[in-house]
N, C-alpha and C positions, 0 to 999 in steps of 0.2 A: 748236733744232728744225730738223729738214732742211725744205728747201724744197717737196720731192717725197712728204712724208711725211704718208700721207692720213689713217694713225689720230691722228697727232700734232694735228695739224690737225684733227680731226672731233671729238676728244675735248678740245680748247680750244674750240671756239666751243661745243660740244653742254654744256660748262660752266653754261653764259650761258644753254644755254636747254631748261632740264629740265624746267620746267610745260608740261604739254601746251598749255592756250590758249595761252601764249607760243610754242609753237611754231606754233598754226597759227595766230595772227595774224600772224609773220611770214613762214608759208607764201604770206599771198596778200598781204602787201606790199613783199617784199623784189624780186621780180622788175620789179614798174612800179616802182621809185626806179630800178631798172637800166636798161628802159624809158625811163625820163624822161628820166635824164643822156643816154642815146642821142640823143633827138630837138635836147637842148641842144648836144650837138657836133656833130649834123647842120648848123649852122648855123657852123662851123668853116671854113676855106678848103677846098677842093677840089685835090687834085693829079690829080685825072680820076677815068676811068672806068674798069672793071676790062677789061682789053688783046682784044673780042671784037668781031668786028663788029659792029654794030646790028643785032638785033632777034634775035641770037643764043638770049640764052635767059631765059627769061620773066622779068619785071620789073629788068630792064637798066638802064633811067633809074631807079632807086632806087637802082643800087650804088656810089655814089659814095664814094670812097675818101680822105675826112676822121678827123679824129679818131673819131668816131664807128665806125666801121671799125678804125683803131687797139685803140681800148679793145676790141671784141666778139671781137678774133684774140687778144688776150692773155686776155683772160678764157677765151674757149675751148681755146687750148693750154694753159692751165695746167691744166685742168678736165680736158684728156684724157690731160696727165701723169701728173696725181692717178690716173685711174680711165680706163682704154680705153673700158669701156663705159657708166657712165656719165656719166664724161666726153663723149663722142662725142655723147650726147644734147642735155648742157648746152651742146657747144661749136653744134650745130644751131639749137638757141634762141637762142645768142648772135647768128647769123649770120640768123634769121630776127627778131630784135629789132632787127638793124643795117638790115635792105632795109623794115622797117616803119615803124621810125623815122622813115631819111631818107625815106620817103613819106609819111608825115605831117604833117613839118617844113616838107614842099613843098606841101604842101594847106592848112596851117594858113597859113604865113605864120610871119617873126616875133614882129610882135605880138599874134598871139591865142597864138602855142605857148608865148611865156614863164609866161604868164596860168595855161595845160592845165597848162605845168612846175612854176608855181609852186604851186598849190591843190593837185597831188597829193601832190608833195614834203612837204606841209604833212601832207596825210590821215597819207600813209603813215608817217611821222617819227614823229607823234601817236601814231597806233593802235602802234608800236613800243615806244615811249617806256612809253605805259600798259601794257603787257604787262610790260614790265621791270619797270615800278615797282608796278606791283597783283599782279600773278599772279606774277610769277618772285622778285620783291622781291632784287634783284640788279642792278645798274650795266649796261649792256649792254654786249659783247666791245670793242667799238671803245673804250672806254675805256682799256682795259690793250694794243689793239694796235690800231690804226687800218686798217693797209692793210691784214693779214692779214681783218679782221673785214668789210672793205668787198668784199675780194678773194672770201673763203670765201663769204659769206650766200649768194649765188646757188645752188649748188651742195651747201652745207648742205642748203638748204628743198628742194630736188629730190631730195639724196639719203634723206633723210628720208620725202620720199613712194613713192619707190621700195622702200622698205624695208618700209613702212608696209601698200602695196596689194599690191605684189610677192613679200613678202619676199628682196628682193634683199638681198648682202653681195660686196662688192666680193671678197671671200675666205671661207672656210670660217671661224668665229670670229672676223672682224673686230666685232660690233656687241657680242658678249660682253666682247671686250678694247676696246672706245672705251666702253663700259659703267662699267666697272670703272676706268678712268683717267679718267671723267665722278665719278664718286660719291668717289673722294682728291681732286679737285680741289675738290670744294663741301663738301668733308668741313675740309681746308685753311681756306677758308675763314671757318667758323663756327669753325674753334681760333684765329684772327687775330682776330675779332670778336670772341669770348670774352674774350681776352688785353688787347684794348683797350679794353672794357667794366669789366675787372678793377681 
């Protein structure tokens, strides 16, 4: 699978998640687990501030350049490899996840933000988990590829709603053709299940 290859890509995780509930219960939990690990490496060491004088440009003291920062520029250039446009949306959320975050992280404190990280961590996992296992009745992506599935969800759940409200397509037939390599891949599937039932 290329790296840069968005149907490839759209049509393995869109695999995992062809029940509509499954899909919009992971619409509104996949982005706070992304969220969450943010505020947890906001707590990360610090190699400074982004290179502008003080008070440059609006919420400065939040762009502290930790991991957290790390993880939001690689999540966002890959996302605007994938797709210019809406990649360039997801790479914005990323970079407004990253200055929210570290502002959060710095209001909360560490010991109440583990507490906020840990109980949602917890929600969000759950309410995923039952979607997999009631509605899709299917193992969720990370199973068969961890990073790609940890990598893509963000960007899935956006592109999906873009599609959805918008009808946006990153190309003219791209949702047709991640369509149709969506339904051999769960098609595959159920002959593997059959075969080991047999």
């Amino acid at each position: 699978m290329g790296v840069i290859d968005l149907e490839k890509h759209f049509a393995f995780y869109g695999a995992y998640h062809s029940n509509k509930i499954n899909v919009l219960i992971h619409t509104i939990f996949v982005w706070p687990i992304f969220f969450t690990l943010l505020i947890l490496e906001s707590f990360t060491p610090s190699i400074g501030l982004l290179p502008f004088p003080p008070g440059t440009l609006p919420f400065q003291e939040f762009m502290v350049l930790n991991l957290s920062f790390v993880t939001a520029i690689v999540y966002g250039l890959f996302y605007v490899l994938l797709d210019k446009k809406a990649g360039t949306i997801a790479g914005v959320l990323c970079l407004i996840c990253w200055i929210s975050s570290n502002a959060l992280a710095q209001r909360l404190g560490f010991s109440l933000a583990w507490k906020v990280i840990l109980v949602s961590q917890l929600v969000c996992w759950t309410g995923q988990c039952i979607g997999h296992g009631v509605f899709e009745k299917r193992a969720p992506a990370l199973m068969d590829n961890l990073v790609q599935a940890i990598l893509m969800a963000p960007f899935f759940v956006l592109l999906e709603a873009l599609q959805k409200f918008y009808n946006y397509e990153p190309y003219p037939g791209f949702e047709k053709s991640v369509r149709t390599k969506v339904q051999a891949n769960i098609k595959e599937l159920r002959m593997k299940k059959q075969k080991k039932s047999a």
